[in-house]
C-alpha positions in Angstrom: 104.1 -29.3 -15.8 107.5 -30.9 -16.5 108.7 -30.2 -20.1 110.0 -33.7 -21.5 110.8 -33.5 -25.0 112.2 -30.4 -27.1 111.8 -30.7 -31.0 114.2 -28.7 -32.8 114.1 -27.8 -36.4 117.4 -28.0 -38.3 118.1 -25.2 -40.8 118.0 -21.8 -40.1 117.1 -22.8 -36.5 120.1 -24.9 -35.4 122.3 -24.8 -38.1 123.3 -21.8 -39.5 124.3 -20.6 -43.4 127.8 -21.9 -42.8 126.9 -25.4 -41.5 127.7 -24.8 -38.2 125.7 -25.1 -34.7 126.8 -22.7 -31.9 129.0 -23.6 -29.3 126.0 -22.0 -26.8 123.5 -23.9 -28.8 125.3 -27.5 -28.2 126.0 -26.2 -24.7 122.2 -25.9 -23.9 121.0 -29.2 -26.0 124.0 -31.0 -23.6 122.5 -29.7 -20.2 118.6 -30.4 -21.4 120.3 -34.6 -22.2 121.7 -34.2 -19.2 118.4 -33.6 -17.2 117.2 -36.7 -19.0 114.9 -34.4 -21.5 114.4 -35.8 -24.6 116.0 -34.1 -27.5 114.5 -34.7 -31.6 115.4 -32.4 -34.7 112.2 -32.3 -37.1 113.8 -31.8 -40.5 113.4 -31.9 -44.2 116.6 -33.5 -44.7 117.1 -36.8 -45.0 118.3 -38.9 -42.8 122.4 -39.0 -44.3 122.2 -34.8 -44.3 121.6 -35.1 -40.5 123.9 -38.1 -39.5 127.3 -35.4 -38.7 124.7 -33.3 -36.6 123.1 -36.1 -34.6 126.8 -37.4 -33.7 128.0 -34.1 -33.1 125.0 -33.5 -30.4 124.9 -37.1 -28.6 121.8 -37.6 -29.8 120.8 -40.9 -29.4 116.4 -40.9 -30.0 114.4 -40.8 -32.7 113.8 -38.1 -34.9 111.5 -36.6 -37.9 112.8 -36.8 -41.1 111.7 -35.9 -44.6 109.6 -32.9 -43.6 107.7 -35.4 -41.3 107.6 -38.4 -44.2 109.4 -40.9 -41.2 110.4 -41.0 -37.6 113.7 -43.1 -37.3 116.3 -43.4 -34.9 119.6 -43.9 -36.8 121.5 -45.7 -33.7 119.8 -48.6 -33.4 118.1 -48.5 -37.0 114.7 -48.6 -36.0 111.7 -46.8 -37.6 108.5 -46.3 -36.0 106.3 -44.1 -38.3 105.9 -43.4 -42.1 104.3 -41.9 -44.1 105.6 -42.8 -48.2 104.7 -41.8 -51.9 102.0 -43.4 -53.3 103.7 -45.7 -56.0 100.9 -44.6 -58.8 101.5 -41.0 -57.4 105.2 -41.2 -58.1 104.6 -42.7 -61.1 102.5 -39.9 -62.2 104.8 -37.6 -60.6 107.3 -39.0 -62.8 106.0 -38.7 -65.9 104.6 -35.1 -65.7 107.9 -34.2 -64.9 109.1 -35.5 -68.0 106.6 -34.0 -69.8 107.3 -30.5 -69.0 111.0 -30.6 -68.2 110.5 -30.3 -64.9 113.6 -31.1 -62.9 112.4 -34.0 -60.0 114.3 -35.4 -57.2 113.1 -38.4 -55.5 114.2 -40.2 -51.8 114.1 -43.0 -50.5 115.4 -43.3 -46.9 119.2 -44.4 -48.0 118.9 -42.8 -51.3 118.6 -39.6 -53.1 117.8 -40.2 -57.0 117.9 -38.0 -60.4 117.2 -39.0 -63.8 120.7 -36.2 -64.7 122.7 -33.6 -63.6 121.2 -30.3 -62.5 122.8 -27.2 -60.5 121.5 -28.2 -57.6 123.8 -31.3 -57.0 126.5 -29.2 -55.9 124.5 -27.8 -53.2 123.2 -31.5 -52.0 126.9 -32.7 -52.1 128.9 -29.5 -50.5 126.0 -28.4 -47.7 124.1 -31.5 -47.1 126.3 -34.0 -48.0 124.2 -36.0 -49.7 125.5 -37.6 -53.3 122.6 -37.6 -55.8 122.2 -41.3 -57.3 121.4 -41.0 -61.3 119.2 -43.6 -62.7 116.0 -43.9 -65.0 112.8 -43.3 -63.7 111.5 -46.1 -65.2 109.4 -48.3 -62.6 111.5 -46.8 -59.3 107.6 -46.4 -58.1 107.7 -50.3 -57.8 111.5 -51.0 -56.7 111.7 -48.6 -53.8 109.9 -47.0 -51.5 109.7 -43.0 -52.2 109.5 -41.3 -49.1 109.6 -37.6 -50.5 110.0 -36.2 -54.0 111.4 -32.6 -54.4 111.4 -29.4 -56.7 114.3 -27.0 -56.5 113.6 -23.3 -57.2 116.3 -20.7 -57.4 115.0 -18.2 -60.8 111.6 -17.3 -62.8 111.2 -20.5 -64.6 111.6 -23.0 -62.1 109.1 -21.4 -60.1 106.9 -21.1 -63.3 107.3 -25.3 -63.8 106.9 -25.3 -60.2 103.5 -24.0 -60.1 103.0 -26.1 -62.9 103.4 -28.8 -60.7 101.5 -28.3 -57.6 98.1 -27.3 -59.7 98.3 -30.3 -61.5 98.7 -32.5 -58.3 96.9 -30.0 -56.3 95.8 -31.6 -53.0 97.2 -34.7 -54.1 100.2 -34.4 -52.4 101.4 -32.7 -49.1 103.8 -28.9 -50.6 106.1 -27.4 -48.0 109.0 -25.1 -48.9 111.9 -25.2 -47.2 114.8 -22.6 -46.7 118.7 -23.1 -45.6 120.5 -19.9 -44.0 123.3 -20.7 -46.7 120.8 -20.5 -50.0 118.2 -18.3 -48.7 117.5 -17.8 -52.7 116.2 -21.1 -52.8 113.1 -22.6 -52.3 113.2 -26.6 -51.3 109.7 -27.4 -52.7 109.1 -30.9 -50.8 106.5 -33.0 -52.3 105.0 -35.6 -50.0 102.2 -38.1 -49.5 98.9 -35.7 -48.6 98.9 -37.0 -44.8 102.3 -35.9 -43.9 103.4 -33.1 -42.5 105.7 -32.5 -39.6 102.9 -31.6 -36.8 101.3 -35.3 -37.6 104.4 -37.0 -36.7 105.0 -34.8 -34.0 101.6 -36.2 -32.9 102.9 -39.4 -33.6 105.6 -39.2 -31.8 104.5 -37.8 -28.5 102.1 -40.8 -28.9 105.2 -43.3 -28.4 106.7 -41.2 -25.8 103.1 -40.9 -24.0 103.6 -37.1 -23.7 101.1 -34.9 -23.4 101.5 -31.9 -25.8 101.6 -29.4 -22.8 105.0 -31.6 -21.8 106.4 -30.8 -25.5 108.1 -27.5 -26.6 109.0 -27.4 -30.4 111.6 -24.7 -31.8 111.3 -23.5 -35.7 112.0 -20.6 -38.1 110.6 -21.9 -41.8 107.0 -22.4 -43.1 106.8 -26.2 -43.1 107.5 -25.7 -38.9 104.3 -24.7 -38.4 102.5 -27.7 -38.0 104.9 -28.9 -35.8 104.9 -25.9 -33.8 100.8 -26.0 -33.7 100.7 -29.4 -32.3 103.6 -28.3 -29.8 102.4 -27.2 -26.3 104.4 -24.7 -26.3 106.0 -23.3 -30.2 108.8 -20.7 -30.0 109.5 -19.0 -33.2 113.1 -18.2 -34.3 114.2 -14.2 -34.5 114.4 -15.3 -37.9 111.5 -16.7 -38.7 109.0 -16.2 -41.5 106.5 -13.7 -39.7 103.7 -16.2 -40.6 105.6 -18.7 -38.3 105.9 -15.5 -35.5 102.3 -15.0 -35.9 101.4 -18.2 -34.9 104.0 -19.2 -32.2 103.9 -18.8 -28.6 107.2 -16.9 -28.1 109.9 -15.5 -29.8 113.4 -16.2 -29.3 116.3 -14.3 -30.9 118.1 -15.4 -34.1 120.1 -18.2 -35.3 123.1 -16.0 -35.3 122.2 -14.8 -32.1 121.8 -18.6 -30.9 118.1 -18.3 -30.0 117.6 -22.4 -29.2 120.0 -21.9 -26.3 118.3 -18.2 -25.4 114.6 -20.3 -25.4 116.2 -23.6 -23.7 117.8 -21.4 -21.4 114.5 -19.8 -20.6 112.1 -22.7 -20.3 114.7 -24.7 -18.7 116.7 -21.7 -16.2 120.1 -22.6 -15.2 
């Protein structure tokens, strides 16, 4: 069977720890638009961090956001799945945060909010480009729509409140951690409604392609890529992947710095 769409995750998988995508990688994604196959990136990020990348690739389709929270095409500003926040949950989120002094980050789709200044700002501004909006918490559950909250973790007692976090809301909410190349010492703890989850809107969007999952191939290296890569007819792992996200994938590529999403695109789709 025909392949027809190729889901890509973004860091440590496309983009490496300086920002950059390969010249053989762009090379690869070029030839597969070429051949009329449909190209999305499945990503954590929101939708801002991804815009420079999206341009930079042609890419002109709809894509998974948010760590699977929203499928949205930025071209012609048009989403058609979500999956937000609870407002009571965010509210609770909120203040249990405040509670503990637990450092919480909230997004909507156009926005990235913080109630003050933390360490991690530098790393949302410089790698993902993203400029951290400060207000008070105070009813933002009931004037916009929270799409994903977040935990940064880069020492002992952020993962301590960490923890803290996700037993109190236990299966409450939807945890993924997420990992860049370029701060492989922190862990993006991504907090999202319970029923989201990057294989369900890979699901969701095969379902508005009308692809079967046996026409879908989906490319990953991190630990919130592998529902997407279990709803994938065919999952290729990154050389650099966790091993739990080898273990369950159908091949193996080679690493980022190696550019293994041309070496598997190049294989599945031979020159």
């Amino acid at each position: 069977m025909k392949y027809k769409l190729v889901v890509i995750d973004v860091d440590g998988t496309l983009v490496d720890k300086h920002g950059n995508i390969a010249e053989e990688d762009k090379h690869a994604i070029t030839r597969l638009l070429n051949s009329y196959v449909i190209v999305a990136l499945s990503t954590g990020r929101v939708i801002q961090a991804c815009l420079p990348i999206i341009d930079e690739l042609n890419l002109n389709t709809f894509h998974i956001f948010f760590d699977g929270a929203l499928i949205y095409n930025p071209k012609n500003i048009r989403e058609i799945y979500v999956k937000e926040v609870e407002s009571e949950l965010v509210r609770e989120a909120v203040e249990f945060s405040r509670k503990n002094n637990i450092y919480l980050e909230l997004y909507s789709s156009e926005k990235f909010f913080a109630e003050r200044e933390n360490w991690s700002d530098e790393v949302h501004r410089k790698f993902f480009r993203v400029e951290p909006t400060f207000v008070n918490f105070d009813g933002i559950w009931a004037r916009e729509r929270i799409l994903k909250a977040e935990v940064v973790v880069h020492n002992d007692e952020e993962a301590v409140k960490a923890k803290l976090f996700k037993d109190n809301f236990d299966s409450r909410f939807h945890f993924s951690v997420a990992r860049s190349p370029a701060y492989p010492d922190i862990d993006f703890i991504n907090i999202l409604n319970r029923d989201a989850s990057k294989g369900q809107a890979l699901k969701e969007l095969m379902s508005f392609w009308g692809h079967l999952p046996a026409e879908v191939i989906a490319i990953g290296d991190g630990l919130n890529d592998i529902p997407l890569l279990e709803e994938a007819g065919v999952s290729v792992a990154m050389g650099n992947a966790f091993p739990e996200v080898k273990q369950i994938a159908d091949y193996i590529t080679l690493d980022i710095e190696q550019h293994g999403v041309a070496a598997a695109i190049n294989f599945f789709f031979p020159v």
